[in-house]
C-alpha positions as CSV (number, residue, x, y, z in Angstrom):
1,X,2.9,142.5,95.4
2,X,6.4,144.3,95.0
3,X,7.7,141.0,96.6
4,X,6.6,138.8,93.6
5,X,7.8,141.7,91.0
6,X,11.3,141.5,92.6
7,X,11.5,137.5,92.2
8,X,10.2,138.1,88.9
9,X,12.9,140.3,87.8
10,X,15.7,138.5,89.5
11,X,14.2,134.8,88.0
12,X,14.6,136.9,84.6
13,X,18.0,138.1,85.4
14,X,19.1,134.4,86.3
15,X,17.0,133.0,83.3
16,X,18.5,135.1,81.1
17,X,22.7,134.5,82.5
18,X,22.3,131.3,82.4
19,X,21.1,131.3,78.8
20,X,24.0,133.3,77.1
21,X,26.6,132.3,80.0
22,X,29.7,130.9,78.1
23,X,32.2,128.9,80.3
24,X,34.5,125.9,79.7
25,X,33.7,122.9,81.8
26,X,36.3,120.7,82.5
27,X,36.3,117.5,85.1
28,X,38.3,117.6,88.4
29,X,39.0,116.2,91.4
30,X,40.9,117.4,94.3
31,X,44.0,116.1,92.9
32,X,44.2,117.9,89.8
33,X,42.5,121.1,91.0
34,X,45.0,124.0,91.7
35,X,42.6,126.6,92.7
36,X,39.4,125.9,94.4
37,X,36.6,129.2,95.0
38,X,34.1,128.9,97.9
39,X,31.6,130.7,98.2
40,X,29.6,131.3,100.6
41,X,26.5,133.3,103.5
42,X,29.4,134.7,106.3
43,X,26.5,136.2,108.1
44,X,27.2,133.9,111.1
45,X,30.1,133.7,112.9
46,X,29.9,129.8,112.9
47,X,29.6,129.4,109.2
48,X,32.5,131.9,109.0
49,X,34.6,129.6,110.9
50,X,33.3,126.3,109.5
51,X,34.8,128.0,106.1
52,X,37.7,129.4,107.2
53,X,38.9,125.7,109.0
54,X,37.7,124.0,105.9
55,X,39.5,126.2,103.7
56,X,43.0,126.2,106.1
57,X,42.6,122.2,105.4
58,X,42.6,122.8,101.9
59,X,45.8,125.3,101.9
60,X,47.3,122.3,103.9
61,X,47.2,119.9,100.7
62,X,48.7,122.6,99.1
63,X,45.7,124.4,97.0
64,X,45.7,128.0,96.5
65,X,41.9,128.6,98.2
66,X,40.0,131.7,97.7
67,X,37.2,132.3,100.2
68,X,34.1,134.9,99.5
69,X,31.4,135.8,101.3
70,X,28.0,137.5,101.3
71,X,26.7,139.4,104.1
72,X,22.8,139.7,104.4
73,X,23.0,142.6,106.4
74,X,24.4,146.5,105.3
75,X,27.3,147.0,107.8
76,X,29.2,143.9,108.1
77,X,31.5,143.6,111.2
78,X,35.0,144.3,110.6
79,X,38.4,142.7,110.1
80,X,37.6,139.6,107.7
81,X,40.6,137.5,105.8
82,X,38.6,137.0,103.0
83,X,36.5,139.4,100.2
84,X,32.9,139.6,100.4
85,X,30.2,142.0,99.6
86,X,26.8,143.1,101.2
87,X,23.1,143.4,100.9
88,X,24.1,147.4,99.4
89,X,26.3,145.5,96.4
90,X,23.2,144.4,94.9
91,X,20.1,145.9,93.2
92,X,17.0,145.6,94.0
93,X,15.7,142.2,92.4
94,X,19.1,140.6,94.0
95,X,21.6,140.4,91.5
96,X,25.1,141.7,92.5
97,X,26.3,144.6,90.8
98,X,29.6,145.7,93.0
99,X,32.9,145.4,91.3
100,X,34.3,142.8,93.8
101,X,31.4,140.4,93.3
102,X,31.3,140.8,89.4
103,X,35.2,140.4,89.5
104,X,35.0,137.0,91.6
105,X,32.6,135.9,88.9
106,X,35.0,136.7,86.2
107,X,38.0,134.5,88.3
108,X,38.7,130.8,86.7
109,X,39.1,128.6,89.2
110,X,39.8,125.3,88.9
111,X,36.3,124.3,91.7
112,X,33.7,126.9,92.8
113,X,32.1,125.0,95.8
114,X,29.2,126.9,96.6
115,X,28.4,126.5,100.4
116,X,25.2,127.9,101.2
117,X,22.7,124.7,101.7
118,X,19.7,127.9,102.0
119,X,18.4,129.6,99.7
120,X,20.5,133.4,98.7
121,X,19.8,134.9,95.8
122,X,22.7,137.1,95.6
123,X,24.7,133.9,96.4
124,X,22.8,131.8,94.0
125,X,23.5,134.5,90.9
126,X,26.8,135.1,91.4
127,X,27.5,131.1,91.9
128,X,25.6,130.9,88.3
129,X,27.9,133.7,86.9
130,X,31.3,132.1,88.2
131,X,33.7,131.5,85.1
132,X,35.2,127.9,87.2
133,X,36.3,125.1,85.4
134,X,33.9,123.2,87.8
135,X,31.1,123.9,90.3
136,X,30.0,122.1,93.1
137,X,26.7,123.3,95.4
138,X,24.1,122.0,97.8
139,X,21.0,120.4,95.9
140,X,18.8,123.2,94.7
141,X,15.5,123.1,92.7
142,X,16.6,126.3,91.3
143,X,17.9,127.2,87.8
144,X,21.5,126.7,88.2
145,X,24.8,126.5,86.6
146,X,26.3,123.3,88.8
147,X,28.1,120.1,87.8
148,X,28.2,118.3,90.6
149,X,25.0,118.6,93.6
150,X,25.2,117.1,96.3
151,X,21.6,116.4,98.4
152,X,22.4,116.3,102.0
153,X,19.9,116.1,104.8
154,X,18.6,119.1,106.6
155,X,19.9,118.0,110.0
156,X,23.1,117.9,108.7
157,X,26.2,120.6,108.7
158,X,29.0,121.9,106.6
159,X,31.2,119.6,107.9
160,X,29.1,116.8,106.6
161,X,28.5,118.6,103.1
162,X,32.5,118.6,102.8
163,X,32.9,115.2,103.8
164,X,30.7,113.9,101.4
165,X,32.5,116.3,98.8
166,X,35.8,114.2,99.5
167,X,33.8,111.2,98.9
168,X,32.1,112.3,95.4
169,X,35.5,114.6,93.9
170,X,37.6,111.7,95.4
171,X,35.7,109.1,93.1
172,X,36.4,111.2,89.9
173,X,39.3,109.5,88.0
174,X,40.4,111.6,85.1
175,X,43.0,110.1,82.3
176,X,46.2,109.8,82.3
177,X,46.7,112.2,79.3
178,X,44.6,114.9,80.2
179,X,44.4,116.0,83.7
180,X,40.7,117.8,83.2
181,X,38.6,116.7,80.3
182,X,35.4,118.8,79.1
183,X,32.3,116.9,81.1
C-alpha cells in the first residue's frame, strides 16, 4: 500500500516537471556538440567503468564530458572522478532534492545521454529535469523529456547502446548556417 502511494506521488512529481519544464531544444550531433552530460546508475563497478572508458573516448575527440552518477545504496564507496549523489539525496517518492543533483539539472549541455537501460526513478527525474540542448536515453515507456530513444535489445550492453548512438547522432546533418537548429 505505501508502495503504490510513493509511485503515486513521484508519477505526480514527474507529471507535473514535465508539464511546466521550459528548455530550448536544439539539434546535434557529435560534431557540433561541445559539452555532452551522462548520466547515469554507478552502482556497479562494471557500469562505472563502461562510463568512465566511454567518456575518456569522448574527451579524446576533444568534448568537454561531464559524467554523473546515482548510487542506489546510502554509503557509496569512496574516491570517484565524477559527481554523483545517493539514495539519502532524494525524498521519499524518489525525486532528488540534493543541491548537486538539482545543480546538474540546471547545467546546459550541449547532449544529456542518459545511460541507464533500467528502470531509476531518481535517474529518470533528474534526466527529465536536465536544461540540455538535447537528450538521448534508452527506450522507456515512461513519461519522459527525450529527443532521441534509442530501443536496444535486452541482451545487449553499454557498449552496444553507444555504438548505435554514433550510428543515430552520426546521421544527423545540421545546415550550414546554423550549427544547432530548434527540433
Amino acid at each position: 500500500m505505501l508502495e503504490f502511494i510513493r509511485i503515486a506521488f513521484y508519477k505526480k512529481s514527474l507529471r507535473k516537471l514535465l508539464e511546466t519544464q521550459k528548455r530550448r531544444r536544439l539539434s546535434h550531433n557529435l560534431d557540433s556538440a561541445k559539452t555532452i552530460a551522462i548520466l547515469f546508475d554507478a552502482t556497479t563497478e562494471k557500469t562505472r567503468r563502461e562510463i568512465k572508458e566511454y567518456a575518456e573516448e569522448l574527451e579524446g575527440k576533444g568534448k568537454k564530458v561531464r559524467l554523473f552518477g546515482y548510487f542506489s545504496i546510502k554509503q557509496p564507496p569512496e574516491g570517484h572522478p565524477f559527481g554523483f549523489f545517493t539514495k539519502q539525496d532524494t525524498t521519499w517518492a524518489g525525486v532528488p532534492k540534493g543541491d548537486k543533483a538539482l545543480t546538474f539539472a540546471a547545467e546546459k549541455p550541449d547532449i544529456l545521454i542518459y545511460m541507464n537501460p533500467e528502470p531509476c526513478e531518481p535517474l529518470e527525474w533528474l534526466a527529465a529535469a536536465s536544461q540540455a540542448a538535447m537528450k538521448v536515453g534508452f527506450a522507456t515507456e515512461k513519461p519522459n523529456d527525450f529527443d532521441l530513444l534509442l530501443e536496444t535489445p535486452a541482451n545487449k550492453d553499454l557498449h552496444y547502446f553507444t555504438e548505435q548512438l554514433h550510428l543515430y547522432l552520426g546521421k544527423i546533418i545540421l545546415t550550414k548556417n546554423e550549427s544547432a537548429r530548434a527540433i
